[in-house]
C-alpha positions in Angstrom: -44.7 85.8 -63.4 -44.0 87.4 -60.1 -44.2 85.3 -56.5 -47.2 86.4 -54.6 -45.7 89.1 -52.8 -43.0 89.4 -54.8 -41.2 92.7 -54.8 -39.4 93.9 -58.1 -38.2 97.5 -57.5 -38.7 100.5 -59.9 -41.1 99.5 -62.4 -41.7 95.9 -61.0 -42.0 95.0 -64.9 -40.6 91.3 -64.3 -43.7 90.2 -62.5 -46.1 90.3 -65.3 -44.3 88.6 -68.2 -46.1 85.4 -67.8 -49.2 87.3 -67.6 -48.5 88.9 -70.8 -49.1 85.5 -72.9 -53.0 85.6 -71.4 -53.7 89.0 -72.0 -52.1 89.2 -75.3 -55.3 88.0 -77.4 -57.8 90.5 -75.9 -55.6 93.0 -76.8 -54.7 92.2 -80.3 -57.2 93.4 -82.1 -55.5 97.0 -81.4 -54.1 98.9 -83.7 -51.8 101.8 -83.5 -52.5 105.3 -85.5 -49.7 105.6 -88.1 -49.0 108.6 -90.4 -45.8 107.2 -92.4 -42.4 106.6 -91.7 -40.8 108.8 -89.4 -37.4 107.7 -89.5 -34.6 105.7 -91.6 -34.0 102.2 -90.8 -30.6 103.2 -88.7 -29.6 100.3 -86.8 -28.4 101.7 -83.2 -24.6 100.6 -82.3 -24.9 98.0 -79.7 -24.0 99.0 -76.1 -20.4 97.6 -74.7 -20.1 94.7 -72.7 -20.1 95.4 -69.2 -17.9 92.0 -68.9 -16.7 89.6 -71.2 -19.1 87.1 -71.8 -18.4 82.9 -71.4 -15.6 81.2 -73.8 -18.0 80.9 -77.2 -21.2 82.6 -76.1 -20.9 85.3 -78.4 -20.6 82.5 -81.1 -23.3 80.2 -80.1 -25.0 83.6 -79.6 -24.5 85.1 -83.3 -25.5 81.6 -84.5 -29.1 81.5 -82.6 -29.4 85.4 -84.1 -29.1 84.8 -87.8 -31.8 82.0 -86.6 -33.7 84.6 -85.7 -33.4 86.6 -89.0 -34.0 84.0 -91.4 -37.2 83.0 -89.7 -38.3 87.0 -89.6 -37.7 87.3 -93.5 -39.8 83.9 -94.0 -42.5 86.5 -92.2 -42.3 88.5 -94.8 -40.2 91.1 -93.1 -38.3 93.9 -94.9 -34.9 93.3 -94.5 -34.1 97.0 -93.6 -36.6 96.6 -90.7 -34.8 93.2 -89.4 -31.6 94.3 -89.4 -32.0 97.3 -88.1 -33.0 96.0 -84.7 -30.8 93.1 -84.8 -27.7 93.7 -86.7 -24.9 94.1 -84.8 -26.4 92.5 -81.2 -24.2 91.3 -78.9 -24.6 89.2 -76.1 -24.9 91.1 -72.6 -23.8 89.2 -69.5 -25.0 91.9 -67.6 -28.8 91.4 -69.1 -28.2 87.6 -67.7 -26.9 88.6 -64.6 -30.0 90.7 -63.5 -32.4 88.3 -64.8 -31.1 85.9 -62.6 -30.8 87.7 -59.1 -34.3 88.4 -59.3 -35.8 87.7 -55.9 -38.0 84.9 -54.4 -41.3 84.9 -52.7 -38.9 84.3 -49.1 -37.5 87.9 -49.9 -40.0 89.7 -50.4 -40.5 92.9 -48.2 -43.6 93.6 -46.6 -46.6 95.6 -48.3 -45.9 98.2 -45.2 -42.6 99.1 -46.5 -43.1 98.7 -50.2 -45.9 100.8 -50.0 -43.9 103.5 -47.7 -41.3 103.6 -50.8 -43.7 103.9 -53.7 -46.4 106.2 -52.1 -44.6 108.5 -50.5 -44.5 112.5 -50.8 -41.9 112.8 -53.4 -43.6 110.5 -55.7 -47.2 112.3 -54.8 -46.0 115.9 -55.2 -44.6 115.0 -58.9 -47.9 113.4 -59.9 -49.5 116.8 -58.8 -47.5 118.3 -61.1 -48.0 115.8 -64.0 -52.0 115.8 -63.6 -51.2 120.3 -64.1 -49.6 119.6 -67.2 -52.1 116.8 -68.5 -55.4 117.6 -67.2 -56.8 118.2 -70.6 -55.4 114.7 -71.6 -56.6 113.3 -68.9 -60.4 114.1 -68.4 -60.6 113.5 -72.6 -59.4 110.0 -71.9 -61.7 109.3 -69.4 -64.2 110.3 -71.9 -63.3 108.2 -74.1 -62.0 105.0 -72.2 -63.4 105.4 -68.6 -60.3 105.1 -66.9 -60.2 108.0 -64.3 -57.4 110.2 -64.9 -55.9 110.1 -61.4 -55.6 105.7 -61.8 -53.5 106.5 -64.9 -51.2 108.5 -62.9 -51.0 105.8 -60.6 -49.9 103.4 -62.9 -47.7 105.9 -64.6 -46.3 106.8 -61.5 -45.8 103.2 -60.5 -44.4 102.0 -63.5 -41.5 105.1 -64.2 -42.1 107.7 -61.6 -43.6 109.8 -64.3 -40.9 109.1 -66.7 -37.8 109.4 -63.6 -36.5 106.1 -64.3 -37.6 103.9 -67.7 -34.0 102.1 -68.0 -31.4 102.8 -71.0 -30.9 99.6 -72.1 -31.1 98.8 -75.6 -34.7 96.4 -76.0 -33.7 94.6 -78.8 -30.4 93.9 -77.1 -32.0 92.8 -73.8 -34.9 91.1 -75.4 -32.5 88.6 -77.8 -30.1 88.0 -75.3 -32.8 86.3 -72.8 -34.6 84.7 -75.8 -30.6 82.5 -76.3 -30.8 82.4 -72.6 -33.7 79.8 -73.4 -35.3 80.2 -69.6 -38.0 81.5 -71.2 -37.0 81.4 -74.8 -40.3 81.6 -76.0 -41.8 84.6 -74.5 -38.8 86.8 -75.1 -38.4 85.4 -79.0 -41.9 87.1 -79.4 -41.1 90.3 -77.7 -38.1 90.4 -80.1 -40.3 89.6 -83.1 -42.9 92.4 -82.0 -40.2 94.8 -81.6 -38.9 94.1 -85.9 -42.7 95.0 -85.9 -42.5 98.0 -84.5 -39.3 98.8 -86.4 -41.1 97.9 -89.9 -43.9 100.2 -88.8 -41.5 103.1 -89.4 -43.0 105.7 -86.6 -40.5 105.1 -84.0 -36.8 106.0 -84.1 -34.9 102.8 -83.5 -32.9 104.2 -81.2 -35.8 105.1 -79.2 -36.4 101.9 -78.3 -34.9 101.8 -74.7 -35.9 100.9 -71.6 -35.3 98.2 -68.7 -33.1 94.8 -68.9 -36.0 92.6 -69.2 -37.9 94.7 -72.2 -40.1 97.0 -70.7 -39.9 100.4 -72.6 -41.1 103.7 -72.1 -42.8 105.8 -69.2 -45.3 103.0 -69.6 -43.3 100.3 -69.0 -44.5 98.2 -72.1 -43.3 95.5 -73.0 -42.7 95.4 -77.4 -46.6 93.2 -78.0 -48.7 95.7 -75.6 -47.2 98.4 -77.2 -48.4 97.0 -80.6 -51.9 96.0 -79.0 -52.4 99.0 -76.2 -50.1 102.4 -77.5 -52.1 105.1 -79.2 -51.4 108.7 -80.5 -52.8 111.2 -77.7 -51.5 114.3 -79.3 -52.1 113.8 -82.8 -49.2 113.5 -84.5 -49.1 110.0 -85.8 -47.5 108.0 -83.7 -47.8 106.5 -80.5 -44.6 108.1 -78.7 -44.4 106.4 -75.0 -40.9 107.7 -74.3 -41.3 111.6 -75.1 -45.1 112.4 -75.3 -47.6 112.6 -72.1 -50.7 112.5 -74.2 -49.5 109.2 -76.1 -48.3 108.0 -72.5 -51.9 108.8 -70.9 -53.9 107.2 -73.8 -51.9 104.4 -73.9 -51.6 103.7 -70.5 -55.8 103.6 -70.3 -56.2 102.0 -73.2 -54.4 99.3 -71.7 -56.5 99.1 -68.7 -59.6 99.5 -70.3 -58.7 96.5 -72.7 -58.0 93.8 -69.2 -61.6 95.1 -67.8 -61.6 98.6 -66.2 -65.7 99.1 -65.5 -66.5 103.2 -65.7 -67.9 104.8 -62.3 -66.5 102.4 -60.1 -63.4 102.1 -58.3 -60.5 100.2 -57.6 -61.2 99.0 -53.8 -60.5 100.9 -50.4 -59.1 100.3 -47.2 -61.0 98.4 -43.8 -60.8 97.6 -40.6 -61.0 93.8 -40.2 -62.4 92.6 -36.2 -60.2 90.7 -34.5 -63.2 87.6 -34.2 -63.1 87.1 -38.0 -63.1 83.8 -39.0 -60.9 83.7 -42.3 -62.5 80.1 -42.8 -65.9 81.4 -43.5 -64.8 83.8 -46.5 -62.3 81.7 -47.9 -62.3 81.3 -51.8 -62.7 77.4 -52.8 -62.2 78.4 -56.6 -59.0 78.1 -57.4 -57.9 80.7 -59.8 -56.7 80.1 -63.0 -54.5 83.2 -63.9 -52.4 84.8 -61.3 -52.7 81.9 -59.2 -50.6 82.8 -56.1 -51.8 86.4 -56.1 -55.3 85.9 -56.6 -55.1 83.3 -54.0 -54.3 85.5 -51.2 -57.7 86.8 -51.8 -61.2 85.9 -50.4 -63.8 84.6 -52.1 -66.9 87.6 -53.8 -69.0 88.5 -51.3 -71.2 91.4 -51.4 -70.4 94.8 -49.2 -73.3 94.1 -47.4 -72.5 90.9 -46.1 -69.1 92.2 -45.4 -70.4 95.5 -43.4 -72.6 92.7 -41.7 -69.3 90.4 -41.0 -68.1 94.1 -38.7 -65.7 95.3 -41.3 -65.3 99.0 -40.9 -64.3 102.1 -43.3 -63.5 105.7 -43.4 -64.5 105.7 -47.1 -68.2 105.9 -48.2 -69.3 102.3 -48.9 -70.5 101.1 -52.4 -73.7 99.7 -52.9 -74.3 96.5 -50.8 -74.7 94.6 -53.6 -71.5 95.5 -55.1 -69.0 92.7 -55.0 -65.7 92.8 -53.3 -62.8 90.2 -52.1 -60.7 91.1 -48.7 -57.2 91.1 -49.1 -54.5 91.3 -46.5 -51.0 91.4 -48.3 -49.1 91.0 -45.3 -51.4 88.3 -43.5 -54.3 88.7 -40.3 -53.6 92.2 -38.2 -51.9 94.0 -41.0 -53.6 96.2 -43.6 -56.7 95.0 -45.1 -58.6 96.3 -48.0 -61.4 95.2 -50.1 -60.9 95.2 -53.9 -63.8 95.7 -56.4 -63.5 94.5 -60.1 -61.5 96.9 -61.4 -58.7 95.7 -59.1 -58.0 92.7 -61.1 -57.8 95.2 -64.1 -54.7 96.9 -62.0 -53.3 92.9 -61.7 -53.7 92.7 -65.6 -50.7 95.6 -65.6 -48.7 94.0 -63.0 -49.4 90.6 -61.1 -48.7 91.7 -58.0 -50.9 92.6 -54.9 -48.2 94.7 -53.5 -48.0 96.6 -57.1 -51.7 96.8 -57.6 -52.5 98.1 -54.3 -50.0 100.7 -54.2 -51.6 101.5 -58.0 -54.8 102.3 -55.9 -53.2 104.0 -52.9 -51.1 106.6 -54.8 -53.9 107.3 -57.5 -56.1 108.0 -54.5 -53.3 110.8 -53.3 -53.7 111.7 -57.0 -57.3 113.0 -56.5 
């Protein structure tokens, strides 16, 4: 789970690990369209060791692994499928390393500048290009999902730059060596199990299974369980490909959203103009919030767009409904930018726990239109 505020460059995938674990059951019921395998059980020669790891890690290491093994063959696990994504891991010291410089809520950079690197012209002009390619995909998943098209390519935009940078670390590798780590042994023990999951399912080459240090793969950034619960075939072919195909990536990427709330025919939130005389006190939220506590925290309590228009906020955009319900945030405190998010907003926070990620979600998928 990420810091409120916290900024994780590229994907930002760290930040919504905890939130995983929450998610997870709505999601399970998913399944993933299969046509048979698609590829041998080849196990992928692990990566060299950027640096030599501590006197008896890879030991201790090898020793927690077979672990590992002998409690996915009490699963009822093919051995093929086990071994293939775990025989042979090593240890990475470099996995640990990055894990561990992962910045703190004091270093976080504002929303102003985070949102001045992630929704900028480059970024835009490529999702131009994506939405050309995809159209088709896109309005058919909309269809299907509600999701609009142009909040996918937000997210997907977000998460990889449209597939620019997904990481090329080996996921089973990354994934085992912070589950020995033990920091959060738990979570990343299931991520491995899910990926021998995916592996036994036969659709995906095991080598395909790359992406960042902490697990992510794909263009989608998923993480090995919301692949199994959110990925689907967009294009047909049996398998739901989130390294190589765009329709699997769109499909996937809205199914995802639709499963953590997205609401058709409303949006995400827009930007306001707050008057100086506001008195925070008055709108302040007294719940506390359960589930992404320090992000959701920043925000005010519901009130409806009515009483907010009433309260002298001010918009460019067209106003919803003045029943419509909306919270005020202001991710870099009074006098900075100010925006009021809908419900679909906290289906952007379901992706990433972060209001500096789920904003600029809205922001660039708003370019998108």
């Amino acid at each position: 789970m990420a810091p409120a505020g916290a900024v994780w460059h590229g994907a930002g995938v760290f930040a919504r690990l905890a939130l995983l674990l929450a998610l997870a059951p709505g999601l399970a019921a998913a399944r993933i369209t299969t046509a048979g395998p698609a590829t041998s059980f080849a196990p992928q020669p692990p990566a060299p060791l950027l640096t030599d790891p501590p006197h008896g890690v890879d030991a201790d290491f090898a020793a927690w692994l077979a672990g590992f093994r002998a409690d996915e063959l009490a699963r009822g696990l093919p051995v093929a499928a086990v071994d293939a994504t775990v025989g042979g891991l090593r240890y990475s010291p470099r996995v640990v390393e990055l894990d561990r410089a992962q910045p703190g809520t004091g270093t976080a950079a504002s929303f102003a500048d985070y949102a001045g690197r992630h929704v900028e012209g480059l970024i835009v002009a490529r999702g131009r290009n994506v939405r050309a390619d995809v159209g088709t995909d896109l309005a058919a998943t909309e269809a299907t999902t509600g999701v609009p098209g142009t909040v996918v390519l937000g997210i997907w935009g977000m998460e990889s730059s449209f597939g620019a940078v997904t990481g090329t670390f080996d996921v089973p590798r990354s994934l085992a060596t912070l589950a020995f780590d033990g920091r959060r042994r738990d979570l990343f023990t299931r991520e491995l199990a899910a990926t021998v999951d995916i592996v036994a399912r036969g659709t995906i080459p095991r080598e395909r299974l790359t992406g960042s240090w902490a697990g992510a793969m794909g263009q989608t950034q998923f993480l090995p369980s919301t692949y199994l619960a959110a990925a689907r075939d967009g294009d047909g072919d049996g398998r739901a490909d989130i390294w190589l195909s765009r329709p699997d990536i769109v499909r996937s990427i809205a199914t995802k959203l639709a499963a953590d709330g997205w609401r058709a025919g409303a949006g995400w939130g827009f930007a306001v103009t707050v008057p100086p005389g506001l008195d925070r006190g008055r709108v302040r939220n007294l719940v506390l919030p359960t589930t992404c506590i320090t992000v959701l925290a920043k925000h005010s309590r519901w009130i409806p767009i009515g009483e907010w228009r009433a309260l002298g906020l001010t918009t460019a955009m067209l106003w919803p409904p003045d029943d419509a319900l909306a919270t005020l945030v202001e991710p870099d405190g009074p006098g900075g930018r100010a925006f009021l998010t809908l419900g679909n907003y906290r289906a952007l926070l379901g992706y990433n726990c972060s209001n500096f990620y789920a904003l600029s979600v809205g922001l660039l998928s708003d370019e998108l239109r």
